[in-house]
Biotite code that builds the C-alpha atoms (Angstrom):
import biotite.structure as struc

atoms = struc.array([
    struc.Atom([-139.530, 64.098, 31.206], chain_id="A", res_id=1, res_name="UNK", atom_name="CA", element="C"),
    struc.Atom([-136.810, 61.292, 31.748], chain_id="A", res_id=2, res_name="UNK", atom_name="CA", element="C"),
    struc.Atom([-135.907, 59.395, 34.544], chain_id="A", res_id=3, res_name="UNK", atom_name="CA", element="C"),
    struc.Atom([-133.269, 61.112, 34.572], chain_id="A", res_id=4, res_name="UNK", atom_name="CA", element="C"),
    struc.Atom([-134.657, 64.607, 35.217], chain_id="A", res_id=5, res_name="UNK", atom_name="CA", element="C"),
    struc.Atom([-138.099, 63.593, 37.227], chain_id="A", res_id=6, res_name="UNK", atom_name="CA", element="C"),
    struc.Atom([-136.279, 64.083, 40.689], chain_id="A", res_id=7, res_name="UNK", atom_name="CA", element="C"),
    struc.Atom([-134.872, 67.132, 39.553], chain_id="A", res_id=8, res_name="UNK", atom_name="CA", element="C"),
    struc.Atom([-138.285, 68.405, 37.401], chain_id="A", res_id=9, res_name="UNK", atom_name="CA", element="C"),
    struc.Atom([-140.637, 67.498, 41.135], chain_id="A", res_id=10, res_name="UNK", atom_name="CA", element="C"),
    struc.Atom([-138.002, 69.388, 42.890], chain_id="A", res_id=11, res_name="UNK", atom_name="CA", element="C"),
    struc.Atom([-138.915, 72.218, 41.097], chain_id="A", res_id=12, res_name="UNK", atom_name="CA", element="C"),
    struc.Atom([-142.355, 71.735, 40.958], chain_id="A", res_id=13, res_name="UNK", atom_name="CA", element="C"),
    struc.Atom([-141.982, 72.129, 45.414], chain_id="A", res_id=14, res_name="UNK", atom_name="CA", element="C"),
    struc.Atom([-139.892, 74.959, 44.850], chain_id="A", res_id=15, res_name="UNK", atom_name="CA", element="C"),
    struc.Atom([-142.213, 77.536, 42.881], chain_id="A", res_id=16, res_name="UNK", atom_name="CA", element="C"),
    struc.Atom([-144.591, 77.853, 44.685], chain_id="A", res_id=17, res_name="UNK", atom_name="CA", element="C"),
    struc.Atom([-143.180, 78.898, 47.519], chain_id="A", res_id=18, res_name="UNK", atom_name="CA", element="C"),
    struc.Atom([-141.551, 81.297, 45.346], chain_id="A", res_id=19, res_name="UNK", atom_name="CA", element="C"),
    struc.Atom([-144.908, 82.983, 44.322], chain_id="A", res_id=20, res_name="UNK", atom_name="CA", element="C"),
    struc.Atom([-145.697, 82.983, 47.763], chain_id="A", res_id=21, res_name="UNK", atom_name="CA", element="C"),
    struc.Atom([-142.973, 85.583, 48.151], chain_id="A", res_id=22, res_name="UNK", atom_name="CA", element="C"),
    struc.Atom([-144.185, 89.236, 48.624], chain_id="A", res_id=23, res_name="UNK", atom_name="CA", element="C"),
    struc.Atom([-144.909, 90.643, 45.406], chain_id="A", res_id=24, res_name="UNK", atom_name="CA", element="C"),
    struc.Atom([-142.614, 92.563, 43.804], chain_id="A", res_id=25, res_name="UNK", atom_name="CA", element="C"),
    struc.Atom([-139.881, 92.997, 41.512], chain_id="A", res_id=26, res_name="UNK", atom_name="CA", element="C"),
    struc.Atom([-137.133, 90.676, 42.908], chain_id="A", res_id=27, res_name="UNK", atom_name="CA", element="C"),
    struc.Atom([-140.242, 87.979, 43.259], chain_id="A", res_id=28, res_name="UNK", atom_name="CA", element="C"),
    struc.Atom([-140.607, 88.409, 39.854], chain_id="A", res_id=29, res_name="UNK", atom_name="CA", element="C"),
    struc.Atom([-136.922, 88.074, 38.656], chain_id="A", res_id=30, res_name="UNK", atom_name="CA", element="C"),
    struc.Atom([-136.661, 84.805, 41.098], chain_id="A", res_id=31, res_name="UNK", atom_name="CA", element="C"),
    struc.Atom([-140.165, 83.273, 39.027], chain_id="A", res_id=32, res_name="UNK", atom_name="CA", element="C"),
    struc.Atom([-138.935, 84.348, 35.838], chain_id="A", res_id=33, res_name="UNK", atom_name="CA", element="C"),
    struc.Atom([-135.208, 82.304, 36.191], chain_id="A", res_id=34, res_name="UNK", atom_name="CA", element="C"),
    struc.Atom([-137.125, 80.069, 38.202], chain_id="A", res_id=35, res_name="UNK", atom_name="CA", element="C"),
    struc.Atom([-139.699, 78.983, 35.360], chain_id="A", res_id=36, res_name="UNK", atom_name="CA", element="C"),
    struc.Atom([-136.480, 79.236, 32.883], chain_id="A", res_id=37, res_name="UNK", atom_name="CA", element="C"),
    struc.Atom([-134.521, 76.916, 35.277], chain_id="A", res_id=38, res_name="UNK", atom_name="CA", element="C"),
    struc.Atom([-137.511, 74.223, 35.036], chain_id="A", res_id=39, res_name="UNK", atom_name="CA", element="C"),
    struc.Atom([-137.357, 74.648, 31.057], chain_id="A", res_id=40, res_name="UNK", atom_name="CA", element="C"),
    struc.Atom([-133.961, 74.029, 30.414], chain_id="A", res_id=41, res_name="UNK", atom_name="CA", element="C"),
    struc.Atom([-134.084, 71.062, 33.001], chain_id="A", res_id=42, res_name="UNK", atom_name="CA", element="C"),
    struc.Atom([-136.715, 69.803, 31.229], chain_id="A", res_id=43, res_name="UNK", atom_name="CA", element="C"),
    struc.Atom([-134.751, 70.199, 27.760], chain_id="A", res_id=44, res_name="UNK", atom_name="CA", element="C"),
    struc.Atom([-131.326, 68.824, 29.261], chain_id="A", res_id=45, res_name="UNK", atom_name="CA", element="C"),
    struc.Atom([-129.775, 72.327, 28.223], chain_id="A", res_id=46, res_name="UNK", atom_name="CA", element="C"),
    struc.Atom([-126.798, 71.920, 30.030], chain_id="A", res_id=47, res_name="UNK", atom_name="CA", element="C"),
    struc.Atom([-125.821, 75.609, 29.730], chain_id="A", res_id=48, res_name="UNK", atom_name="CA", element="C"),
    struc.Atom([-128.900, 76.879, 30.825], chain_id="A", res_id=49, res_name="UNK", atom_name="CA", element="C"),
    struc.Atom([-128.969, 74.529, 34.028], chain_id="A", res_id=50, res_name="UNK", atom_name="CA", element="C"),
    struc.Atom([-125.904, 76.049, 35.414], chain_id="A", res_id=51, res_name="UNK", atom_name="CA", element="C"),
    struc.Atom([-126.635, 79.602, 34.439], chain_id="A", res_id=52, res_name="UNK", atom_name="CA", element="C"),
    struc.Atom([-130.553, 79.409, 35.798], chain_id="A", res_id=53, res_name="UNK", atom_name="CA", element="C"),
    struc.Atom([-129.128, 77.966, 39.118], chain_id="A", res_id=54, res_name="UNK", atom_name="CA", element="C"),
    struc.Atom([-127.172, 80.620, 39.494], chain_id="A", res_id=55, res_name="UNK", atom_name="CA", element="C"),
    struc.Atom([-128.778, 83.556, 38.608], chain_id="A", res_id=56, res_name="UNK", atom_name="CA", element="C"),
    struc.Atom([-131.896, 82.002, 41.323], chain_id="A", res_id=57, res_name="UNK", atom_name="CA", element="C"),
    struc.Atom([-129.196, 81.123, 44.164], chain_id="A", res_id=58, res_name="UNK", atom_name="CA", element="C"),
    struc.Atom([-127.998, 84.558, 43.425], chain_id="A", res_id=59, res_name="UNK", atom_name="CA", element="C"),
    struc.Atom([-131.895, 86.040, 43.726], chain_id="A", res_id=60, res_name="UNK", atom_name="CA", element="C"),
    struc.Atom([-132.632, 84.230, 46.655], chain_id="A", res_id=61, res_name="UNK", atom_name="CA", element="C"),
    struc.Atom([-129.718, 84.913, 49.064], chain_id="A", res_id=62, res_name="UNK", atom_name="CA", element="C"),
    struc.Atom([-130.544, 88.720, 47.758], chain_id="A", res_id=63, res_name="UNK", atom_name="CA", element="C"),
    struc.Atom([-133.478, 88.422, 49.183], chain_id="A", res_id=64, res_name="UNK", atom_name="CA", element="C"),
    struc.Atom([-132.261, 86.603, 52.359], chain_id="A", res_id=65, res_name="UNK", atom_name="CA", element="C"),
    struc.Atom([-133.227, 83.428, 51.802], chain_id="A", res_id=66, res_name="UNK", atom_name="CA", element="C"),
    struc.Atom([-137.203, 83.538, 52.127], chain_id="A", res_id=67, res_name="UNK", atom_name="CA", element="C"),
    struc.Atom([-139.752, 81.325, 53.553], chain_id="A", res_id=68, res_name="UNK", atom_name="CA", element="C"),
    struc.Atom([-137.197, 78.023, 53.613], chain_id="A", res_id=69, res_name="UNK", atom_name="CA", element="C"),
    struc.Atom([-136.340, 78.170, 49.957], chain_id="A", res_id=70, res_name="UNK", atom_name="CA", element="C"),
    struc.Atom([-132.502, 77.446, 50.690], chain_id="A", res_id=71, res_name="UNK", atom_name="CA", element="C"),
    struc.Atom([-133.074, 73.676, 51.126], chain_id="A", res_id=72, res_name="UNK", atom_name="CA", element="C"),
    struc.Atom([-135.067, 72.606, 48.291], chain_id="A", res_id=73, res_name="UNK", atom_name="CA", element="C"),
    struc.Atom([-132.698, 74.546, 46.470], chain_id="A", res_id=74, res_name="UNK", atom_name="CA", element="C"),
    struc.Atom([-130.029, 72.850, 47.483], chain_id="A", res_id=75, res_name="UNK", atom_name="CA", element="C"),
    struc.Atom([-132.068, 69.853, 46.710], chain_id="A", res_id=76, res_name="UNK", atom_name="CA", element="C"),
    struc.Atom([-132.615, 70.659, 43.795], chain_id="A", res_id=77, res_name="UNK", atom_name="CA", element="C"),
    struc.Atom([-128.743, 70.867, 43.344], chain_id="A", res_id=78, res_name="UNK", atom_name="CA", element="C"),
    struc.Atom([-128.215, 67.652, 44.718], chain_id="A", res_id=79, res_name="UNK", atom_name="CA", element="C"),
    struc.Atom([-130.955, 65.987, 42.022], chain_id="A", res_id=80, res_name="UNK", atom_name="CA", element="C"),
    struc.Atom([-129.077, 67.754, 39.250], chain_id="A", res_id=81, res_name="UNK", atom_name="CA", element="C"),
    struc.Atom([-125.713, 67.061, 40.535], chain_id="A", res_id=82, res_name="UNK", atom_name="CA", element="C"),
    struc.Atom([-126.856, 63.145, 41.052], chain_id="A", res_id=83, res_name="UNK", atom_name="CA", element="C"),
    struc.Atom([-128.387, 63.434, 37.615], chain_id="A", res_id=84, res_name="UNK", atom_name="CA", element="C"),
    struc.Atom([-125.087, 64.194, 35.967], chain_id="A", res_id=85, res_name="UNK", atom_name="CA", element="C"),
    struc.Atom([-125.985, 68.218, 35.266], chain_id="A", res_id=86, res_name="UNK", atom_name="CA", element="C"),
    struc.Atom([-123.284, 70.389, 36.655], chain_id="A", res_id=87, res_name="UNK", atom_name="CA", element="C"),
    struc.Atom([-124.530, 72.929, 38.272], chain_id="A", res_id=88, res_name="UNK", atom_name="CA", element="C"),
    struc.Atom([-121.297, 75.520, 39.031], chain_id="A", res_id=89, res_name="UNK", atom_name="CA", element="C"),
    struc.Atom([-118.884, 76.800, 36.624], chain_id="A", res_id=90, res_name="UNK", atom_name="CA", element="C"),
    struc.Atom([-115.956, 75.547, 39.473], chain_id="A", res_id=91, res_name="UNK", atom_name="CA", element="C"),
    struc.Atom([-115.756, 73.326, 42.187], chain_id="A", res_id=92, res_name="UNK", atom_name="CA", element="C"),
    struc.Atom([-114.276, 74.394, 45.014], chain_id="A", res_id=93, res_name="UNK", atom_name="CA", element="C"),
    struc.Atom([-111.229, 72.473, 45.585], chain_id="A", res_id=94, res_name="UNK", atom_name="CA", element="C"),
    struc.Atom([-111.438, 69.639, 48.344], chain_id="A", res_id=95, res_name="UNK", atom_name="CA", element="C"),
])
């Protein structure tokens, strides 16, 4: 871990387990399984990965409506990335 990635990495670290707090299941298990990818390539500054884990849990989780108050630590976990200099979209929207 860097300095660079601790906000990010404790971020993360909130946000799972409240995600295996979710009901079990098979969309609980897809949201852990990006989610623990998502940590990894944080934690490897795999720049790729970042943006393609984010997605695929942002995608999960408003699937499944958003559970138990996960929206804002994941947005701040997109904020720490962001901040961090890891782009976490494949397009910003224009301003």
């Amino acid at each position: 871990m860097s300095e660079r990635t601790a906000a990010s990495l404790a971020t993360i670290d909130q946000l799972l387990p409240k995600l295996q707090a979710l009901s079990p299941g098979a969309t609980r298990d897809q949201i852990l399984e990006e989610a623990d990818a998502l940590r990894r390539a944080v934690a490897a500054f795999h720049l790729e990965a970042i943006r393609f884990r984010m997605y695929a849990v942002d995608r999960l989780l408003r699937q499944a409506g958003d559970p138990d108050d996960t929206r804002p630590l994941l947005e701040t976990l997109r904020h720490d990335l962001e901040t961090a200099g890891f782009h976490t979209r494949s397009h910003q929207a224009p301003t």
